[in-house]
N, C-alpha and C positions, 0 to 999 in steps of 0.2 A: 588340498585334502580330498580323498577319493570319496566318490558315493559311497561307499561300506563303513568307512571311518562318518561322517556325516550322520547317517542312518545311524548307525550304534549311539553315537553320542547325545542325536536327540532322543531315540529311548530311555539313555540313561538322564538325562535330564529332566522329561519329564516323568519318568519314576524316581528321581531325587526329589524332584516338588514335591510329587502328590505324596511319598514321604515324610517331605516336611512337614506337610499342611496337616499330615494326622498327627503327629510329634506335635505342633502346638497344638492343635485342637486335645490332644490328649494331656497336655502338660496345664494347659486352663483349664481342664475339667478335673485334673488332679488337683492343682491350687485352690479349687473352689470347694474339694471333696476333702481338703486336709481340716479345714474350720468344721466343716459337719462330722468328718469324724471326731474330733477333738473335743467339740459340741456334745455328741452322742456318747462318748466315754466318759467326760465329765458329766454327762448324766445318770449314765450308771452308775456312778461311785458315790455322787454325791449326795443319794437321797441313803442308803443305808450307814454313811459316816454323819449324817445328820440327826437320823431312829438313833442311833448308837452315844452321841453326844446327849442328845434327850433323854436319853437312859438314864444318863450318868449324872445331869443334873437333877434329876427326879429321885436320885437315889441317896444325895447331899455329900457326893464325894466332892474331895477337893481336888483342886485341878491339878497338884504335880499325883495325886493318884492314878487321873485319868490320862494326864498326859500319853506316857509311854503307850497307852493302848491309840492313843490318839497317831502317835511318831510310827506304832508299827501300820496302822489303817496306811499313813499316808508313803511311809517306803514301799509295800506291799501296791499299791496303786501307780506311783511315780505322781503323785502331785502335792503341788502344796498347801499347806492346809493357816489358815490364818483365824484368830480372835480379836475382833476389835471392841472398843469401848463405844460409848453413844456418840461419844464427841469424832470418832475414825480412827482413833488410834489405837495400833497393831499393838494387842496386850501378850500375845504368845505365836509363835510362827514355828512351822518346822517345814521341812528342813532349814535351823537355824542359818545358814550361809547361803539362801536364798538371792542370787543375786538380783533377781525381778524385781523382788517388793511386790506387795500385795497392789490390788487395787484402788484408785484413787476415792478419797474421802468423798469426794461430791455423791459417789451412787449411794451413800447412807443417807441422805438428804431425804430418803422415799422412805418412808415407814409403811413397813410392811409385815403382818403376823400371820402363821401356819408354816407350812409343808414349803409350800409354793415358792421356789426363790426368786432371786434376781436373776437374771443371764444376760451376758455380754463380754463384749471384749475390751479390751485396752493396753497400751504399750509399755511395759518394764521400765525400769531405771537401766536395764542393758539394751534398750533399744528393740527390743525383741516382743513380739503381738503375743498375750494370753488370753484364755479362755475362763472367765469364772462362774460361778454359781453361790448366789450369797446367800444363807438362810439367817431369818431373824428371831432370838432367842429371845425377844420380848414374851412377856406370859407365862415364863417358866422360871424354875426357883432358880438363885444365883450360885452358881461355886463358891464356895468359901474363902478362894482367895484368886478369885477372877476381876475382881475391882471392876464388878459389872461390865462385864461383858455381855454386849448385846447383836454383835453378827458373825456368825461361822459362815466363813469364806473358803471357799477351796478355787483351784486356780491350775490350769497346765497350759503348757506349749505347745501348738498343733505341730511342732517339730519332733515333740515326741512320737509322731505319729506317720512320722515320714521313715520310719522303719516297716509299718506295716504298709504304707505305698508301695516303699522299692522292693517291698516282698509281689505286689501285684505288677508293677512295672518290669520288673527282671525276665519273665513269659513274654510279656508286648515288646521288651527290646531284643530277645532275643529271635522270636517271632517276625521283626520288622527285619532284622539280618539276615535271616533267609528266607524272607520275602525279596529280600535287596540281590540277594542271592541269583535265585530262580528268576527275578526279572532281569537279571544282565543278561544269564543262559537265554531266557527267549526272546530278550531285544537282539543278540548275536543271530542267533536262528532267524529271526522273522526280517532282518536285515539281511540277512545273506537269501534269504527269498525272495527279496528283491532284487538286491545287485546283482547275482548273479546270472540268472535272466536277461540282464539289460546289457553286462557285462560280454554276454554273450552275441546279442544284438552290435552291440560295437564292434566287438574281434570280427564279424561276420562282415562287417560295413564296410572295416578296413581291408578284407579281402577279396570285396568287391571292387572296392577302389584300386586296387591292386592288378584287377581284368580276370579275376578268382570269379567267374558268378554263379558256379555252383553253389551256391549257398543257402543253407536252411538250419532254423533254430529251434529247436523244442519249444511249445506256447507250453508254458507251467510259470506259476507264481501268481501272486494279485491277477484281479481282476483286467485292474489298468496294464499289466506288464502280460497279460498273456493277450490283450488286444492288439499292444506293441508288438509281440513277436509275429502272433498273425498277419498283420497290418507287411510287416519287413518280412515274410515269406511270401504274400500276394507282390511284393514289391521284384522282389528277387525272382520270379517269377515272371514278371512281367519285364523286365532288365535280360533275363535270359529267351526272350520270345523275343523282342524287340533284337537283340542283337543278334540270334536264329536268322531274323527276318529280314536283317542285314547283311548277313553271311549271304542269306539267299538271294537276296536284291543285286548284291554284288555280282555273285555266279553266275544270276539269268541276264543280266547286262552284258555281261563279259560273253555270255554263250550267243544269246542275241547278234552282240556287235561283232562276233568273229565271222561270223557268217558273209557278212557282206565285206568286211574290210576285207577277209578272204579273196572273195570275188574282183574287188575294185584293185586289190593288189595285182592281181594274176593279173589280167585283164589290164593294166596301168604297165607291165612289164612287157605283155606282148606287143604291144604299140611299141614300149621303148626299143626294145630289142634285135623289132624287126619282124619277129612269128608271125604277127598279123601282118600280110605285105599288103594284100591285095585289099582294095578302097570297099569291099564288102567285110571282109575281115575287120578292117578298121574300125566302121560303121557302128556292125554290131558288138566289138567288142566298148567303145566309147555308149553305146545304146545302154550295154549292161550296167556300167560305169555308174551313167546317171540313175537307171533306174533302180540300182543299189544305194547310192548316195540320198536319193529321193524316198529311199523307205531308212535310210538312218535318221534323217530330218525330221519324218514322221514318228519314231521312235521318242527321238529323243523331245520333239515336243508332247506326245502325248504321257512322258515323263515328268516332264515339267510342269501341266494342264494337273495332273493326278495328284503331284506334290505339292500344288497350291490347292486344291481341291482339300485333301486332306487338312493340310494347316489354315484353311479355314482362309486365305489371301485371294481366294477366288468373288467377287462379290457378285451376290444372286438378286436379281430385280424380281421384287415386289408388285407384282401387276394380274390383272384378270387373265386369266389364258383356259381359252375355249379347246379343252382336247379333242374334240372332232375333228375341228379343224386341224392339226396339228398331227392329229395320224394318220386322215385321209392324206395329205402332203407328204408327210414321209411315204404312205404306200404307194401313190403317184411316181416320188420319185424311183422305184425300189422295182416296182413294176416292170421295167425294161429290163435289168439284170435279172430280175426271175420269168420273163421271158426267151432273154438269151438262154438260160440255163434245163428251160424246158422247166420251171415249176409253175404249180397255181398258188396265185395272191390273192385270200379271200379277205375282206375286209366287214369284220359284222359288230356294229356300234349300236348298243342302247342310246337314247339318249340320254348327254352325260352333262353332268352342272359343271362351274368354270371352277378353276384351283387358282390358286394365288402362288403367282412363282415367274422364272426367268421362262419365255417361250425359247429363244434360242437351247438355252442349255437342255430342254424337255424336248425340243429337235433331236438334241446330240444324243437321248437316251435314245427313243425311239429308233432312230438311225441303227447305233450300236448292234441294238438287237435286233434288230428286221438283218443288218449283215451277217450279224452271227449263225441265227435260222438259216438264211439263204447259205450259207458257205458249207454248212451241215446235211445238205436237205439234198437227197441225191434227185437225178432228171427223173420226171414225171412224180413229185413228188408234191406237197401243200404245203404253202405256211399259211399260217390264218392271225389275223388280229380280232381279238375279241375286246368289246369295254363293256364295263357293267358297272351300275352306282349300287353298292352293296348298300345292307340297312344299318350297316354303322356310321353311314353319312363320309366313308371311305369309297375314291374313286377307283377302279381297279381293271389296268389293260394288260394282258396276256399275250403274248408274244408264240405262236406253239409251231413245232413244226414235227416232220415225219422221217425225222434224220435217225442214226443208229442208235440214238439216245446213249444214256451215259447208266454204267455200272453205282452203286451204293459208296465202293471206296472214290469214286470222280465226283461225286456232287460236293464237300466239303471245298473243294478246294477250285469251284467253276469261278470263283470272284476273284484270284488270287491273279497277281501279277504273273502277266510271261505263261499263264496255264496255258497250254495247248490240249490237253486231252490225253487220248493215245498217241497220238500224231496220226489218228489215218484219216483227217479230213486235210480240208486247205491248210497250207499254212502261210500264207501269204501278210497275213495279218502284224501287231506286233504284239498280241496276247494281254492288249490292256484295255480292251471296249468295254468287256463287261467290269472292269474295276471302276471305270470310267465314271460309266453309268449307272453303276450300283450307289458312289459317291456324291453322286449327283442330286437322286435319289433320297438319299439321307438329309441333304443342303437343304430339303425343300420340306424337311418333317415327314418321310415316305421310306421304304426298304422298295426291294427285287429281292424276294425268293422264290426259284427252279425245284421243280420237280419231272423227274425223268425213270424211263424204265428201259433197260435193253433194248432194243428193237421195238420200239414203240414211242418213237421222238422225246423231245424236250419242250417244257413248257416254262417260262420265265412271266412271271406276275410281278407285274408295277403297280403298286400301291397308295396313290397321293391325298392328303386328307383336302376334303369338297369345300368348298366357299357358303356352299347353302344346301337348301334340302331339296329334293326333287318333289313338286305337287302335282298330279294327274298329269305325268308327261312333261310337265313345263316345270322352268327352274327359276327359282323363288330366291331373290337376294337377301341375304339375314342382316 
């Protein structure tokens, strides 16, 4: 059974209950309301047929005189009207073919005189519950051929009274049908606000599975079902950037690796061949060979370094690491190559408190970006290391140099694998140092973000959070 059939039919379910539940509640409060109406009619009737009887014995008629006015009171009402004797016995009744019978002899057992009657109920000789009201004729003169009569009893069946019920119930039942009505219409409706939302979400899922991932659903319906479409657009979304990013990862591999298989091909043929005869020829064509092959290697491990980094298989050591030390040493090392290149390596450190993290891998950032700067940084030009213990209890080295710096549309995409830039610096590289190290970075609860201007270098800030607080110069372990 589909979510829309499910949904419909728990609506109608429970609007068949709740339903029900007023159908009895209405049908107990009607069985309870049929004795007080029956009550309340046999009240009204019974005290003016009783003035009236009292009349008639005050006035010394005899009873077939009074009769007939007595038989029309009680057709004229619908009830029945009974004389009994002292002893209980029914001396006149009408409607003679009464199949109830009056009420039992024991309620005369009470002597009672005036106005005031008896009232209660009791069960027929047909099985069936009436309602009487007995008045007692003691005190007053006797009929002349009443063989003392001493209780006027009148009597009805709260079933006569289930005519003016169904006169009140026939509104409530017709009422509850088109309530019955109008709640199917908007259990249909308020189901189909749901399923079909969700309905939507599934078509869409299975078109993603399909390798469809353009896909997006309208957020409308419930609360719950428009978080769900949101939720499976951030998704699809993110499924279409990831396979973007895979498209790309592909392409820049492929563009990458051609380059040098290029080379080690060409170069692997002129040896075969012959081209290269001469043992200089040779040399450096075998020279190319490796140092092509030696930057695929580096390639494809700093591939591998990155993809473990990212899926988190890389494991980071938890240790003191004194950054001073750590970027004087890298600028030591780095030194030489921006001497050969004609730059200045300025190195200018606050004193810095210790972080907690892998020193080797905080090598490799350091590294990354002191090569980066240098590879950008034209002859006679500066890189400078700068640290600073900011007042967020964040430790923070800068990396800057006086290269051509990078345009607004190039910074988005300086951490991105395989970025080169414009191409008009080195490219020597394999365009994954700063993915590297931005990764790395992150391992350690830290970012790297660049800020640059056209001709006016680039600046890359490493970020790492401190171990303690800095006091008057000195650092204080927490």
């Amino acid at each position: 059974m589909g979510l829309r059939n499910r949904l419909i039919l728990s609506f109608l379910l429970v609007i068949l209950v709740c339903l029900g539940i007023i159908a009895a509640f209405l049908t107990f409060m009607a069985g309870n309301s049929v004795d007080r109406l029956a009550a309340a009619r046999l009240n009204d009737m019974a005290l003016p047929v009783f003035i009236q009887v009292r009349a008639i014995l005050r006035s010394q008629a005899t009873l077939d005189q009074a009769w007939p006015n007595i038989e029309e009171q009680a057709d004229a009402s619908n009830v029945s009207i009974y004389l009994y004797d002292s002893s209980g016995k029914v001396i006149r009744q009408t409607p003679e073919d009464d199949e109830g019978g009056g009420p039992p002899q024991s309620i005369f057992s009470r002597k009672q005189q005036g106005v005031r009657p008896l009232r209660g109920n009791y069960t027929g000789q047909d099985g069936k519950t009436y309602v009487y009201a007995a008045f007692s004729l003691a005190g007053f003169p006797r009929l002349k051929d009443t063989s003392g009569a001493e209780w006027l009893v009148l009597s009805i069946s709260p079933s006569s009274t289930v005519a003016i019920l169904s006169d009140l119930m026939r509104p409530l039942l017709f009422a509850g049908l088109a309530a019955l009505i109008l709640s199917i219409i908007l259990a249909f409706f308020l189901a189909r606000s749901v399923y079909r939302p969700v309905d939507r979400v599934t078509q869409a899922a299975s078109e993603m599975a399909a390798g469809k991932y353009d896909q997006n659903v309208p957020v409308e319906g419930p609360r719950e079902v428009r978080d769900l479409a949101a939720s499976f657009n951030d998704m699809a979304k993110q499924v279409r950037t990831s396979q973007q990013t895979l498209r790309d990862f592909v392409a820049d591999v492929s563009h990458e690796l051609r380059t040098p298989l290029t080379s080690i091909k060409g170069f692997a043929q002129a040896i075969h061949d012959g081209t290269a005869q001469s043992k200089e020829s040779v040399d450096k064509s075998a020279g190319i060979i490796e140092e092509e092959s030696q930057r695929m290697i580096r390639l494809v491990n700093n591939l591998l370094e990155l993809s473990r980094l990212e899926s988190g298989q890389v494991e980071i050591k938890k240790e003191q690491v004194d950054l001073k030390e750590v970027i004087e040493q890298s600028s030591e090392i780095f030194s030489m190559r921006a001497d050969e290149k004609g730059l200045f390596l300025i190195t200018d450190l606050e004193p810095l408190p210790p972080v907690l993290g892998d020193i080797d891998r905080l090598e490799q950032v350091f590294a990354n970006l002191l090569d980066n700067a240098i590879k950008h940084t034209p002859q006679g030009g500066t890189v400078t290391i700068r640290g600073r213990h900011t007042a967020l209890e964040t430790v923070e080295i800068s990396v800057m140099d006086t290269g051509p710096g990078m345009t607004k549309e190039q910074l988005p995409h300086v951490f991105e694998r395989f970025y080169h830039g414009d191409g008009k610096g080195e490219r020597s590289g394999t365009g994954l140092g700063l993915a590297i190290a931005r990764q790395i970075a992150l391992s350690h609860g830290g970012d790297i973000r660049v800020s640059s201007q056209v001709g006016e270098g680039a600046e890359f800030s490493v970020r790492l959070p401190a171990m303690d607080k800095l006091i008057d110069g000195k650092t204080e372990i927490i």
